[in-house]
N, CA and C atoms of all chains as a GROMACS GRO file, in nm:
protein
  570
    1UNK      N    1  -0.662   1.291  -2.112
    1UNK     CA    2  -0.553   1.304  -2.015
    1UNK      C    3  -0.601   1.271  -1.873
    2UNK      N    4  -0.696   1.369  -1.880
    2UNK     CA    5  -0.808   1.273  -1.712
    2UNK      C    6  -0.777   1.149  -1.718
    3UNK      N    7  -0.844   1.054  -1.804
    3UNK     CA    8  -0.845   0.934  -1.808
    3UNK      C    9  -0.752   0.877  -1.781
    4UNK      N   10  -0.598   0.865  -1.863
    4UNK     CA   11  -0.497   0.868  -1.801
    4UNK      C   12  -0.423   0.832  -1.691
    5UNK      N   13  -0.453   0.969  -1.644
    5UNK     CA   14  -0.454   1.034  -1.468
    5UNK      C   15  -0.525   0.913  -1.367
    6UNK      N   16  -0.653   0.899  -1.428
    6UNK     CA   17  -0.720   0.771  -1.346
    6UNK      C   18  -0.678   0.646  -1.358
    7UNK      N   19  -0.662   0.577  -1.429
    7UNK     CA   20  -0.564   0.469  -1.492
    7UNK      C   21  -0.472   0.481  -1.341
    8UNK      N   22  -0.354   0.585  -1.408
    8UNK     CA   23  -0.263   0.555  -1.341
    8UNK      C   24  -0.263   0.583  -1.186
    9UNK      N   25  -0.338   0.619  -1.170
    9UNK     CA   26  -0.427   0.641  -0.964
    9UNK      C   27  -0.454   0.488  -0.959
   10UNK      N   28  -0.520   0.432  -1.023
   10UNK     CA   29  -0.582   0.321  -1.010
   10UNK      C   30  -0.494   0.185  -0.994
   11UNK      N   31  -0.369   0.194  -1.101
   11UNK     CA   32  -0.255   0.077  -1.113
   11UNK      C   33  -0.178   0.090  -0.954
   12UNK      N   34  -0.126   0.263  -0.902
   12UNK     CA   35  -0.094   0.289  -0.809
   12UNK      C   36  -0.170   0.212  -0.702
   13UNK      N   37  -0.255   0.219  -0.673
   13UNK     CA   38  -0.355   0.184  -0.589
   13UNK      C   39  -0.374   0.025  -0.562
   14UNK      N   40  -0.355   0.010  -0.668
   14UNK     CA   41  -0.369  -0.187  -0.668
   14UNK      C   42  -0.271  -0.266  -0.688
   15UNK      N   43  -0.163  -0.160  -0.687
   15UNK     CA   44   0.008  -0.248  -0.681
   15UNK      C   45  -0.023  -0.230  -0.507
   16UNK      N   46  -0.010  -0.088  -0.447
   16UNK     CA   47   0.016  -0.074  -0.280
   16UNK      C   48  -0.086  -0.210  -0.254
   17UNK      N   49  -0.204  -0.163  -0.297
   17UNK     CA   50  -0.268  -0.272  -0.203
   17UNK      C   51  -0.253  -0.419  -0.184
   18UNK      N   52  -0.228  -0.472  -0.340
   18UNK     CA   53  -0.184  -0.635  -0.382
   18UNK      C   54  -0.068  -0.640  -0.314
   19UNK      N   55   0.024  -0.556  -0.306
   19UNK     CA   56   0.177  -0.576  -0.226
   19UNK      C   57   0.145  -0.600  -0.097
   20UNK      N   58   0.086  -0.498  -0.013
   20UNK     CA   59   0.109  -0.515   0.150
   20UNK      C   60  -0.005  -0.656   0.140
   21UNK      N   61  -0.134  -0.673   0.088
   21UNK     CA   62  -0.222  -0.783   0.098
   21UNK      C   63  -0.158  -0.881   0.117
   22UNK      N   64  -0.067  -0.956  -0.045
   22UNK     CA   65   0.012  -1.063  -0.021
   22UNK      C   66   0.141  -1.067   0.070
   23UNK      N   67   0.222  -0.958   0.108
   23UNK     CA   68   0.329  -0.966   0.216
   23UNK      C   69   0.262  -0.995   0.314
   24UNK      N   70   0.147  -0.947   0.386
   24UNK     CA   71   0.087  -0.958   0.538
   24UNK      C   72   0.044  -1.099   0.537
   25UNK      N   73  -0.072  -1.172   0.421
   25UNK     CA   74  -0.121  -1.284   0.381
   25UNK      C   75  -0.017  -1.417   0.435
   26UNK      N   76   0.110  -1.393   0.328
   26UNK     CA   77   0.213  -1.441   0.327
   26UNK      C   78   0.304  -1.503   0.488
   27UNK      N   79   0.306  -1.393   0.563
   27UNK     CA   80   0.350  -1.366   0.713
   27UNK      C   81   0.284  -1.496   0.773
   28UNK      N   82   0.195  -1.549   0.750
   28UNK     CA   83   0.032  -1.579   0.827
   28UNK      C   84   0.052  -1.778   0.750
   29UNK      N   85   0.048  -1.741   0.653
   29UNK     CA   86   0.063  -1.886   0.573
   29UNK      C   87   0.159  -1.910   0.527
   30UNK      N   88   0.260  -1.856   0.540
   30UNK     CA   89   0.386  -1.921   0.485
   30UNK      C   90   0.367  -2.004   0.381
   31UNK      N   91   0.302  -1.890   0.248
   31UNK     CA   92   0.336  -1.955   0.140
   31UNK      C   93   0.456  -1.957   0.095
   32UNK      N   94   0.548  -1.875   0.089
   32UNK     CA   95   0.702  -1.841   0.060
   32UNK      C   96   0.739  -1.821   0.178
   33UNK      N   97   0.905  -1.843   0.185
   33UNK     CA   98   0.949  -1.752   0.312
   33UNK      C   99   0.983  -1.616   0.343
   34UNK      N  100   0.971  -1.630   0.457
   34UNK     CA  101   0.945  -1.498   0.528
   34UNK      C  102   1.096  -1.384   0.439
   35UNK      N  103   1.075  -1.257   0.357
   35UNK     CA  104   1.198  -1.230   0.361
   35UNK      C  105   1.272  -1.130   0.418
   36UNK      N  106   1.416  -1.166   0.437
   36UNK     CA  107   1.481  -1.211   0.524
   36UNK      C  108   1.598  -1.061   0.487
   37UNK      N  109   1.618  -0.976   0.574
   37UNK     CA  110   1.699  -0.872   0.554
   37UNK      C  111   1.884  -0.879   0.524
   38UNK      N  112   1.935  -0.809   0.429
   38UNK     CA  113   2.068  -0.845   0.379
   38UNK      C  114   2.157  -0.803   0.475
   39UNK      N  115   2.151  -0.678   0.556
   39UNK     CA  116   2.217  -0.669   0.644
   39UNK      C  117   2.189  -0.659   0.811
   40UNK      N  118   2.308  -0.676   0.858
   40UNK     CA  119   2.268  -0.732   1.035
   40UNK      C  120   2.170  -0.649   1.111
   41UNK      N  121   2.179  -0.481   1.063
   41UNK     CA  122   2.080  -0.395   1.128
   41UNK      C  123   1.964  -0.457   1.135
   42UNK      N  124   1.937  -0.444   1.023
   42UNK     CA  125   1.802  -0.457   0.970
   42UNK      C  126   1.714  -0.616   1.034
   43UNK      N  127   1.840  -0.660   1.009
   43UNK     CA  128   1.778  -0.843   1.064
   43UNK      C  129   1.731  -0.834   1.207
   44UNK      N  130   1.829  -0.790   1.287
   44UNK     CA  131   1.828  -0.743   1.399
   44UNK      C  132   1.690  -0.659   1.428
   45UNK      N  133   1.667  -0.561   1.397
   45UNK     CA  134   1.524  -0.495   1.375
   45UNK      C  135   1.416  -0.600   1.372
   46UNK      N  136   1.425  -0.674   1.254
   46UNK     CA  137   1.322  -0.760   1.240
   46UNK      C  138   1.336  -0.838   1.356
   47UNK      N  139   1.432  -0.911   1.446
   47UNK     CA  140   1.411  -0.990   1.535
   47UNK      C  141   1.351  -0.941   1.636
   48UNK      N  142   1.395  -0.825   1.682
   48UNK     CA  143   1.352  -0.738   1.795
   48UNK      C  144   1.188  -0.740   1.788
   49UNK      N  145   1.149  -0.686   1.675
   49UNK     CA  146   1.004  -0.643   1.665
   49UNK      C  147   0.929  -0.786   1.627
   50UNK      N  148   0.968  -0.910   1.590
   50UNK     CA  149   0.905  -0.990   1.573
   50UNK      C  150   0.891  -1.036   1.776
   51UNK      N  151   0.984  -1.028   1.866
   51UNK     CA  152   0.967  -1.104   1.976
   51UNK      C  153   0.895  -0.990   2.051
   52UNK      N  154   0.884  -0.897   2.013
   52UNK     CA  155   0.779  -0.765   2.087
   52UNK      C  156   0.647  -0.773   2.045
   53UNK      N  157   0.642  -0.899   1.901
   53UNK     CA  158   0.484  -0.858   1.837
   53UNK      C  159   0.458  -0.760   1.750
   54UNK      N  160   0.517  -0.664   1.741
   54UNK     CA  161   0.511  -0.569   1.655
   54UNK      C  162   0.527  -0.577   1.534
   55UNK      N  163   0.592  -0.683   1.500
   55UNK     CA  164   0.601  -0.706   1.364
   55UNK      C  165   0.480  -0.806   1.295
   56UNK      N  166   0.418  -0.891   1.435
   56UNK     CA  167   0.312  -0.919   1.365
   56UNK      C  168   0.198  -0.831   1.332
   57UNK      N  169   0.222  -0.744   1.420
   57UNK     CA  170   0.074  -0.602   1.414
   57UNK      C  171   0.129  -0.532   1.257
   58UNK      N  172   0.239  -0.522   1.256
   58UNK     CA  173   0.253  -0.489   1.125
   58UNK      C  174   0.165  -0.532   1.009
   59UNK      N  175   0.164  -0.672   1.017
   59UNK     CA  176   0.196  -0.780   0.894
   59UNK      C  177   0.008  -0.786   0.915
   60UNK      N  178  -0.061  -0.758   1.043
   60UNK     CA  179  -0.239  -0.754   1.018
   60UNK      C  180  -0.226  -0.561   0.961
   61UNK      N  181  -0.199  -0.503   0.993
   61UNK     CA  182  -0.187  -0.348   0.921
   61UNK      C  183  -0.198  -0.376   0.800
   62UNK      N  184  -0.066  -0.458   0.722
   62UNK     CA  185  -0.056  -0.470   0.622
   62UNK      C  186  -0.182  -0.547   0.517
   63UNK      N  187  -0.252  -0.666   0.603
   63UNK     CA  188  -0.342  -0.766   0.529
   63UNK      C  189  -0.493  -0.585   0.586
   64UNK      N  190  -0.522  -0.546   0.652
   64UNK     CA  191  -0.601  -0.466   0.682
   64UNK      C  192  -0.613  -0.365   0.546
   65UNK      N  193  -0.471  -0.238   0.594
   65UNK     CA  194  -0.444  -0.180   0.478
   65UNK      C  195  -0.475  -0.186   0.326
   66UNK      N  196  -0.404  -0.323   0.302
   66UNK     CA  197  -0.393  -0.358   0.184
   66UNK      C  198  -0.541  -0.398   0.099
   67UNK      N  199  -0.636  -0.503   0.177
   67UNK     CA  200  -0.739  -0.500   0.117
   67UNK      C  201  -0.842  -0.345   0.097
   68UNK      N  202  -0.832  -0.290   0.126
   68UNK     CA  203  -0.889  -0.122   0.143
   68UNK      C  204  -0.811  -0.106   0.010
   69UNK      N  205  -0.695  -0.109   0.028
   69UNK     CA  206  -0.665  -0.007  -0.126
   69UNK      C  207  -0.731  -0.116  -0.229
   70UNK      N  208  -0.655  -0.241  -0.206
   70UNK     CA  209  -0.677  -0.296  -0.385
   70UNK      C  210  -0.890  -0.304  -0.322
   71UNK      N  211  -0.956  -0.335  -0.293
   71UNK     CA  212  -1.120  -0.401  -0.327
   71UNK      C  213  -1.192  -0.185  -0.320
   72UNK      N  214  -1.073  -0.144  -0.291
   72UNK     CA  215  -1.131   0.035  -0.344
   72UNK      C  216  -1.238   0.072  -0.199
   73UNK      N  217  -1.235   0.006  -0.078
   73UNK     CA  218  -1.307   0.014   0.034
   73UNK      C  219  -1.240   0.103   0.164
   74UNK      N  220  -1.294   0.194   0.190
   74UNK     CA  221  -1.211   0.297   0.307
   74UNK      C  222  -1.060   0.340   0.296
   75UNK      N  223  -1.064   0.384   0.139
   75UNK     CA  224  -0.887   0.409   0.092
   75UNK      C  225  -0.847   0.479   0.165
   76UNK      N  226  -0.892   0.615   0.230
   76UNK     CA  227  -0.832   0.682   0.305
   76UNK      C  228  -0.763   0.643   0.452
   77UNK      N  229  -0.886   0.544   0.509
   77UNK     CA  230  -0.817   0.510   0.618
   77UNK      C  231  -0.730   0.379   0.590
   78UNK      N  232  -0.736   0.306   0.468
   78UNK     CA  233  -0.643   0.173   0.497
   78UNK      C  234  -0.494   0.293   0.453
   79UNK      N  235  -0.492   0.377   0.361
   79UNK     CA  236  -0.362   0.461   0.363
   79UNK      C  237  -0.302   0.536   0.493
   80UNK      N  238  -0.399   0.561   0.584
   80UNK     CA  239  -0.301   0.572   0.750
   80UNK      C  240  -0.290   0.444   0.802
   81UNK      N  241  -0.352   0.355   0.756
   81UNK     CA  242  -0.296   0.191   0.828
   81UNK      C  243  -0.163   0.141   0.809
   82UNK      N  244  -0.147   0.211   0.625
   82UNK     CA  245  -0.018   0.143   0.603
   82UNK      C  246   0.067   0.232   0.631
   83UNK      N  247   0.055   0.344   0.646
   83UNK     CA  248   0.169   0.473   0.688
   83UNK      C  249   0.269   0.418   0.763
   84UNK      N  250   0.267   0.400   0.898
   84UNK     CA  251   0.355   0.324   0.944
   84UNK      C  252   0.476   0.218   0.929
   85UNK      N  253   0.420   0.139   0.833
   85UNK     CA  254   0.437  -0.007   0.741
   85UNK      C  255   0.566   0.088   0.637
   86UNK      N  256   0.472   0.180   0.543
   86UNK     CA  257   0.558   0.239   0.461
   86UNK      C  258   0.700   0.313   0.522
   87UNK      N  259   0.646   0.344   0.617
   87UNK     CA  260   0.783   0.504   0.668
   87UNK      C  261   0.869   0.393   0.680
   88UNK      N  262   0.836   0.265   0.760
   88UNK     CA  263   0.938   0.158   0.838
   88UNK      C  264   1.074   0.160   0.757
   89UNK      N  265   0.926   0.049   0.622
   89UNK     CA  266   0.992  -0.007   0.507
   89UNK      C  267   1.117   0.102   0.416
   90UNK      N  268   1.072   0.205   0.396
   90UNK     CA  269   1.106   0.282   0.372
   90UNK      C  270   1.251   0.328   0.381
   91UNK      N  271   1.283   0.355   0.549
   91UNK     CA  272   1.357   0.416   0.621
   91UNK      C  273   1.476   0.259   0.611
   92UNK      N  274   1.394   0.143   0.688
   92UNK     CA  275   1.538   0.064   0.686
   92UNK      C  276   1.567  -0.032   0.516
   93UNK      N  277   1.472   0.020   0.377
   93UNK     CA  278   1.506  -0.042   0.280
   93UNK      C  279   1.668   0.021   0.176
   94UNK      N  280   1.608   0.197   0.209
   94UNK     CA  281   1.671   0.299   0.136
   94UNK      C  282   1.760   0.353   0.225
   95UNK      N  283   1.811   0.312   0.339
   95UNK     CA  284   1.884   0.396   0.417
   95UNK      C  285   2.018   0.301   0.474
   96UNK      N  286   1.978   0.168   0.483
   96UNK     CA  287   2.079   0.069   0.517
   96UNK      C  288   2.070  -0.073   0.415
   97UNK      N  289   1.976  -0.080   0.386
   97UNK     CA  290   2.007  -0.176   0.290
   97UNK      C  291   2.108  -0.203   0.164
   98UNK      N  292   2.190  -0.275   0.157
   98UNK     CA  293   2.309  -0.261   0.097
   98UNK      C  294   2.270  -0.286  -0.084
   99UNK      N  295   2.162  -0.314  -0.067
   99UNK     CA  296   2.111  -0.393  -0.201
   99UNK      C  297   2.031  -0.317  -0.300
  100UNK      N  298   2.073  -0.260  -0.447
  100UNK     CA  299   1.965  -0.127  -0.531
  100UNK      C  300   1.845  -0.200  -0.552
  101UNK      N  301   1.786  -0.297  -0.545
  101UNK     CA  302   1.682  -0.339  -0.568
  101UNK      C  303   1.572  -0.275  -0.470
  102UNK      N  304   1.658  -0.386  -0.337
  102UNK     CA  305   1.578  -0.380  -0.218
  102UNK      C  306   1.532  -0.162  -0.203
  103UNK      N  307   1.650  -0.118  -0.210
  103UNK     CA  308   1.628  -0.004  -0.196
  103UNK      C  309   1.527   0.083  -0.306
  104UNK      N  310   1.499   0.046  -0.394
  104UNK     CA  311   1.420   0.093  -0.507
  104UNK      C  312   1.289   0.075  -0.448
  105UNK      N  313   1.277  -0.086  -0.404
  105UNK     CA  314   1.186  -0.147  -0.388
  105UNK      C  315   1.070  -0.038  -0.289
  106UNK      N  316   1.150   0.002  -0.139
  106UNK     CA  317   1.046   0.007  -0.032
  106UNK      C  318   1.027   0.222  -0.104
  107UNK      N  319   1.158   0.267  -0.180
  107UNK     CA  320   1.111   0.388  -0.223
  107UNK      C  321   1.006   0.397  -0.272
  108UNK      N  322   1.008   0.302  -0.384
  108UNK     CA  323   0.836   0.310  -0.500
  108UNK      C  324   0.753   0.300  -0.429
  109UNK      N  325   0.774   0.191  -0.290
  109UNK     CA  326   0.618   0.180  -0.239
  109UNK      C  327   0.579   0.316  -0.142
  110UNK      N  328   0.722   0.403  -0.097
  110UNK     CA  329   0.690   0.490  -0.027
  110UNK      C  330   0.616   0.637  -0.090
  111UNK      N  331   0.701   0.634  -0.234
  111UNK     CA  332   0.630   0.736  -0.364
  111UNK      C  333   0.520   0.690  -0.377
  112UNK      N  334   0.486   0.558  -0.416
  112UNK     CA  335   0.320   0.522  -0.387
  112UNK      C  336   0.237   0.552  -0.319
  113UNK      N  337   0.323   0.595  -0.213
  113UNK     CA  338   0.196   0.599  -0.075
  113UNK      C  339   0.169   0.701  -0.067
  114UNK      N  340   0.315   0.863  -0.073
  114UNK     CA  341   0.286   0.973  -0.070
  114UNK      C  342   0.213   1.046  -0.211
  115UNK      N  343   0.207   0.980  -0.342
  115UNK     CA  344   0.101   0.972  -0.467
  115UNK      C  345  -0.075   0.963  -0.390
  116UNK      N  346  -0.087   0.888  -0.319
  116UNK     CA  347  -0.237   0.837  -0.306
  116UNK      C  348  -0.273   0.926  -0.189
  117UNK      N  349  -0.149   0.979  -0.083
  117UNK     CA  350  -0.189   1.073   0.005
  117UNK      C  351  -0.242   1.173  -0.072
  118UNK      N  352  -0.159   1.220  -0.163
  118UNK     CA  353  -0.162   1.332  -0.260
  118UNK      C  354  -0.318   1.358  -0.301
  119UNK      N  355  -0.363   1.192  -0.335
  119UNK     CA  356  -0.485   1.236  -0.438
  119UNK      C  357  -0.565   1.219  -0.375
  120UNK      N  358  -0.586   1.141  -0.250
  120UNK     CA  359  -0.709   1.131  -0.101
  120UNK      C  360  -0.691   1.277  -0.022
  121UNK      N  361  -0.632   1.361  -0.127
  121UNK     CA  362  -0.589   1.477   0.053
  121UNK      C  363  -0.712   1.501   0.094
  122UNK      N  364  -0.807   1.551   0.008
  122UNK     CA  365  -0.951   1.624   0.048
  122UNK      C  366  -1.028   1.524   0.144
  123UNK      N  367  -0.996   1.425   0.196
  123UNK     CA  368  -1.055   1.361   0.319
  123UNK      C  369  -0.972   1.377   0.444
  124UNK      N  370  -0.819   1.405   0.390
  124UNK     CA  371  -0.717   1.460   0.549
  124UNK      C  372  -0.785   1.597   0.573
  125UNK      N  373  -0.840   1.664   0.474
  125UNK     CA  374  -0.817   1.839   0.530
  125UNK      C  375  -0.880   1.872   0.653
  126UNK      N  376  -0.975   1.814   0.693
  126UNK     CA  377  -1.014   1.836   0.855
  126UNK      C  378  -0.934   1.779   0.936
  127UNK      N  379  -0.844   1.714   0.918
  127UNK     CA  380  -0.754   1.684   1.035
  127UNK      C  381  -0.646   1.783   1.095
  128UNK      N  382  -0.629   1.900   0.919
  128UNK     CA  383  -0.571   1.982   0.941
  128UNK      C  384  -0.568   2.121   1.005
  129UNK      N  385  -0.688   2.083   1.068
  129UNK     CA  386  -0.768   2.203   1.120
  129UNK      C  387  -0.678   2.263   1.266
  130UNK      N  388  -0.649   2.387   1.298
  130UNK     CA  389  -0.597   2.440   1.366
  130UNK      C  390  -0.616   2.401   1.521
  131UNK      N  391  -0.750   2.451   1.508
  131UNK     CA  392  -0.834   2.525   1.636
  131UNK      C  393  -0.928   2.341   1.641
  132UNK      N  394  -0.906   2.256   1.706
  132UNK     CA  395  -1.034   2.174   1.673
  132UNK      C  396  -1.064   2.134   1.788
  133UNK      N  397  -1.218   2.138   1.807
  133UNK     CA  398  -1.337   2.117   1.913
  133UNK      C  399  -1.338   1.966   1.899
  134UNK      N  400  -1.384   1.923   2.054
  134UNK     CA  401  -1.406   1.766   2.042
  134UNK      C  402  -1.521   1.738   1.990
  135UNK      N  403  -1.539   1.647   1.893
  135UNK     CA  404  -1.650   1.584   1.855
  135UNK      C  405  -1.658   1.445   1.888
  136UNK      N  406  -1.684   1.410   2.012
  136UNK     CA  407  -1.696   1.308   2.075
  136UNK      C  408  -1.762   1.173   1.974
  137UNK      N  409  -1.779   1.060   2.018
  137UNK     CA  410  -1.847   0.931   1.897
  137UNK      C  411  -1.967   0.938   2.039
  138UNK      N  412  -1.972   0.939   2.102
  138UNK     CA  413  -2.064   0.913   2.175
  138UNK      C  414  -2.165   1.058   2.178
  139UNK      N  415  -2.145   1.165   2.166
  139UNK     CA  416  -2.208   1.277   2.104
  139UNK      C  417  -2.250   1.252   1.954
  140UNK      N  418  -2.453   1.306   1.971
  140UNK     CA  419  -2.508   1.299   1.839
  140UNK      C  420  -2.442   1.425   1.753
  141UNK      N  421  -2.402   1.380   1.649
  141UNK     CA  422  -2.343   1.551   1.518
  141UNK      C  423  -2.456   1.636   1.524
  142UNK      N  424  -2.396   1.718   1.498
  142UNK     CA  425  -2.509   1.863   1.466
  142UNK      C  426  -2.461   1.951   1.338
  143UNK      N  427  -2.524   1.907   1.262
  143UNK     CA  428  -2.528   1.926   1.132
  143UNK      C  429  -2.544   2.154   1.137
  144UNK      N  430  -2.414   2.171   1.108
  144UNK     CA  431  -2.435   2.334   1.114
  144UNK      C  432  -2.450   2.392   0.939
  145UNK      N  433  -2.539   2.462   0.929
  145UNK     CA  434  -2.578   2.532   0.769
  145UNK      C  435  -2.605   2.429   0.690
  146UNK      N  436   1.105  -1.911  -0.243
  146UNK     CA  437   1.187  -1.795  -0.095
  146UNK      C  438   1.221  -1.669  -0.146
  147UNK      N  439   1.172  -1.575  -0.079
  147UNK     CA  440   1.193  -1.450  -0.155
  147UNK      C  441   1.276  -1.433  -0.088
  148UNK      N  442   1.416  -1.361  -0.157
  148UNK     CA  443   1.518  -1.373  -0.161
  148UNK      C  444   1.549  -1.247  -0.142
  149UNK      N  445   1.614  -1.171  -0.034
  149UNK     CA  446   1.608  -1.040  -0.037
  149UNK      C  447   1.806  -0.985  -0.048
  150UNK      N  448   1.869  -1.103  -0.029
  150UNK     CA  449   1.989  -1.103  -0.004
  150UNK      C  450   2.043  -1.110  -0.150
  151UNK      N  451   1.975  -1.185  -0.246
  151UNK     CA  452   2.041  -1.170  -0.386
  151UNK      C  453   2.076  -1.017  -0.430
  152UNK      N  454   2.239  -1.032  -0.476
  152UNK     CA  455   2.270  -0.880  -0.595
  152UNK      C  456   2.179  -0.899  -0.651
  153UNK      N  457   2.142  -0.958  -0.728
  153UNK     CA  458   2.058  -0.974  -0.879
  153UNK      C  459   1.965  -0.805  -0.911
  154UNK      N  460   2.014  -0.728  -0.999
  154UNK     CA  461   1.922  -0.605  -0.922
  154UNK      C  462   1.768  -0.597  -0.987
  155UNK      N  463   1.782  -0.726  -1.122
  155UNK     CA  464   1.642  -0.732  -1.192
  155UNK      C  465   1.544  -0.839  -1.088
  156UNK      N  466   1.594  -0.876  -0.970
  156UNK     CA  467   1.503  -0.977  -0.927
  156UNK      C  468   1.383  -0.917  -0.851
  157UNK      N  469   1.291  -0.997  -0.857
  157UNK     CA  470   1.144  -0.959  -0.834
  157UNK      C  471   1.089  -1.000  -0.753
  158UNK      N  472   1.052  -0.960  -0.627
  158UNK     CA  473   1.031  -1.044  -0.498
  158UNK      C  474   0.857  -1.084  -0.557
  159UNK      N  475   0.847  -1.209  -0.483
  159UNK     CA  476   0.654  -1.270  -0.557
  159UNK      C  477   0.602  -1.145  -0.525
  160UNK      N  478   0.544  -1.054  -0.419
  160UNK     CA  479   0.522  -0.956  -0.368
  160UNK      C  480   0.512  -0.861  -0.483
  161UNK      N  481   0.630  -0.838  -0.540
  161UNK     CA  482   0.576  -0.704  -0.618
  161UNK      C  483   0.550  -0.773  -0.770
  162UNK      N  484   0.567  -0.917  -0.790
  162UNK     CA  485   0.492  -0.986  -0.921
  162UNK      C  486   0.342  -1.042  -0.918
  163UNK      N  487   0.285  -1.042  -0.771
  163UNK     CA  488   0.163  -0.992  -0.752
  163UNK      C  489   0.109  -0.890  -0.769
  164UNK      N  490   0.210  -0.798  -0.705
  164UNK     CA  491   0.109  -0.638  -0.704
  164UNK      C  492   0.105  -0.575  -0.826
  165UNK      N  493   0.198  -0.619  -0.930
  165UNK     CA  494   0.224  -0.577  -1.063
  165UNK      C  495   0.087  -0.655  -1.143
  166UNK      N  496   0.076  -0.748  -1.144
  166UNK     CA  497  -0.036  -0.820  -1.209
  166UNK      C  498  -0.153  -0.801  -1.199
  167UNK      N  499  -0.149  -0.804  -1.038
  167UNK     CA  500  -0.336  -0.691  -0.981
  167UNK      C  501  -0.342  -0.573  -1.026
  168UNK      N  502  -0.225  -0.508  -1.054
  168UNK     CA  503  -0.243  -0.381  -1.060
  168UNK      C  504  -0.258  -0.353  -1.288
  169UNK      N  505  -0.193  -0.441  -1.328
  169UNK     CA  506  -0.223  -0.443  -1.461
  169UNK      C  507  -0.340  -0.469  -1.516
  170UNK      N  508  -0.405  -0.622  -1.433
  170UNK     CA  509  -0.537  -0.649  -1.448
  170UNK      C  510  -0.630  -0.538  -1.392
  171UNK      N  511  -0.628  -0.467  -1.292
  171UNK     CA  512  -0.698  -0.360  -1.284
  171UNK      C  513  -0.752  -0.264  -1.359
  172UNK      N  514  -0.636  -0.217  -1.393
  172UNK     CA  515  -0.683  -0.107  -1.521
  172UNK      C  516  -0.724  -0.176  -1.662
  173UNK      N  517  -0.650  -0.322  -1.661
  173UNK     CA  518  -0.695  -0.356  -1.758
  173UNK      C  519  -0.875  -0.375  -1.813
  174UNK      N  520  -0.886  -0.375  -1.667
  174UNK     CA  521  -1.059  -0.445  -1.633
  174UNK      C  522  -1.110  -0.281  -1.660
  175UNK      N  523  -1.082  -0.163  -1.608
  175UNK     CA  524  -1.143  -0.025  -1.570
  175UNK      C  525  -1.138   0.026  -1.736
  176UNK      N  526  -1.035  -0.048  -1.859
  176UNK     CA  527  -1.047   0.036  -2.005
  176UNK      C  528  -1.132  -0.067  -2.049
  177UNK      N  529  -1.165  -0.176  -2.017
  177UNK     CA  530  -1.238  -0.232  -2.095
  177UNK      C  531  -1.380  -0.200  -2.030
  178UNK      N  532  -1.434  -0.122  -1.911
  178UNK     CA  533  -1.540  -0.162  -1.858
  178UNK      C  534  -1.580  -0.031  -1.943
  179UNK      N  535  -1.479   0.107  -1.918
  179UNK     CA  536  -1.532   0.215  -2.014
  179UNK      C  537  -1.562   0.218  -2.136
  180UNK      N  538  -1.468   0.147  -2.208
  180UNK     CA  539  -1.500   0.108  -2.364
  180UNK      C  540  -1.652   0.040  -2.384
  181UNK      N  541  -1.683  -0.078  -2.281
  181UNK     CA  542  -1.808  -0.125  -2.280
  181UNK      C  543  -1.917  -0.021  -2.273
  182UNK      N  544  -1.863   0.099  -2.196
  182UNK     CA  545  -1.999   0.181  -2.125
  182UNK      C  546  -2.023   0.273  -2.266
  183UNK      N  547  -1.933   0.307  -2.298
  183UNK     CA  548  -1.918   0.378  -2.401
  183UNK      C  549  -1.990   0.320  -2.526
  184UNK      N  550  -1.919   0.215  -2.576
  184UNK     CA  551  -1.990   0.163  -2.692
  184UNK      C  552  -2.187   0.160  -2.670
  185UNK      N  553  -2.166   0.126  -2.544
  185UNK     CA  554  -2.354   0.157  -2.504
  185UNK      C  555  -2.451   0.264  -2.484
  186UNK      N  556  -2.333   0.352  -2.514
  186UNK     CA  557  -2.413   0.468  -2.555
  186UNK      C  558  -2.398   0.552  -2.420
  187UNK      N  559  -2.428   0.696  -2.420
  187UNK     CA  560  -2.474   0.745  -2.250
  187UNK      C  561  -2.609   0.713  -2.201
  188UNK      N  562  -2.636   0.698  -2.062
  188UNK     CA  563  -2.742   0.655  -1.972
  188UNK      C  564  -2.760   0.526  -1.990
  189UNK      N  565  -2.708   0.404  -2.030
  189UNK     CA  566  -2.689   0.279  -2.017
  189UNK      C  567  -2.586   0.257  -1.915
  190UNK      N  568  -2.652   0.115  -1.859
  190UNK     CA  569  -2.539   0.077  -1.756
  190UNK      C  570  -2.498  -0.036  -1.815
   0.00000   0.00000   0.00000
C-alpha cells in the first residue's frame, strides 16, 4: 500500500511538473499557440498581465517550478514557485470559465498542488513557527543541541 | 493550437497529454527500477 502511495506521489508530481514545464516552455517557443481564454474576463486578464509582464514572470515560474517537480530537484521550493501560477489558474479556470473541461482542468492541477503541499509539509513546518528570530544569510548558523 | 474555447469536454490541451505521459512514464520507469532492485536481491544496486 506504501508503494502505491509512492507511485501515486510520484505520477502527481510529474504530471504538475511536465504541465507547468511544457506551458512555460511553450510561452517562449511557440510551439503551439498561446491558449487563449473562452471568456472576455479572463482574456482581458491575460492582456492586462501580459502588457505589465507579469504574465511572462509567470510563464519563467512556471518553466522554473516545473523542472523542480518533474527532474525531483528542490520540490519544496519549485511548489511555492508554482503557488501563485496555481491559485491564478485556479481561481480564473473554475470560477469564470464557462467551459467543464477548462474548469476541471486548472482544479486537478490545483488538488495537485495542495496533494504535494500535503506530502512536502515537513519542510513548511518552520515557516510555521510563531515566535521567529532573524536568521540572517549573511549570519554564520549556530547549530543548537 | 490549443484550443481552450472548444465545448468538446473530452478535449485534451498538448499540456496535459504531456504531463500525462511524463507522468505515466515515470512510474512506469520507478516499478520497473524496483522490480530490477528486487529481483537483485537486497544490498545490490
Amino acid at each position: 500500500m506504501e508503494r502505491v502511495g509512492r507511485y501515486g506521489l510520484l505520477f502527481v508530481r510529474s504530471y504538475l511538473g511536465a504541465f507547468n514545464l511544457a506551458s512555460g516552455i511553450n510561452f517562449f517557443l511557440h510551439v503551439w499557440g498561446q491558449p487563449i481564454p473562452a471568456d472576455a474576463l479572463n482574456t482581458a486578464y491575460m492582456n492586462v498581465t501580459l502588457q505589465l509582464h507579469l504574465f511572462q514572470l509567470a510563464k519563467v515560474l512556471e518553466i522554473a517550478g516545473g523542472f523542480c517537480l518533474l527532474a525531483d530537484v528542490c520540490v519544496p521550493l519549485g511548489l511555492v514557485l508554482l503557488a501563485p501560477v496555481s491559485v491564478t489558474i485556479f481561481v480564473m479556470n473554475v470560477f469564470f470559465s464557462p467551459l467543464i473541461h477548462v474548469a476541471i482542468s486548472g482544479a486537478r492541477n490545483f488538488a495537485f498542488h495542495l496533494l504535494l503541499f500535503a506530502a512536502y509539509f515537513g519542510h513548511y513546518r518552520a515557516m510555521l513557527r510563531v515566535s521567529a528570530e532573524p536568521r540572517p544569510l549573511w549570519r554564520p548558523e549556530t547549530h543548537h543541541g | 493550437m490549443v484550443d481552450l474555447t472548444s465545448p468538446n469536454p473530452l478535449l485534451m490541451t498538448h499540456f496535459e497529454l504531456i504531463a500525462f505521459v511524463c507522468a505515466v512514464t515515470s512510474v512506469v520507469l520507478a516499478i520497473a527500477r524496483d522490480v530490477w532492485r528486487a529481483r537483485r536481491g537486497p544490498g545490490k544496486r
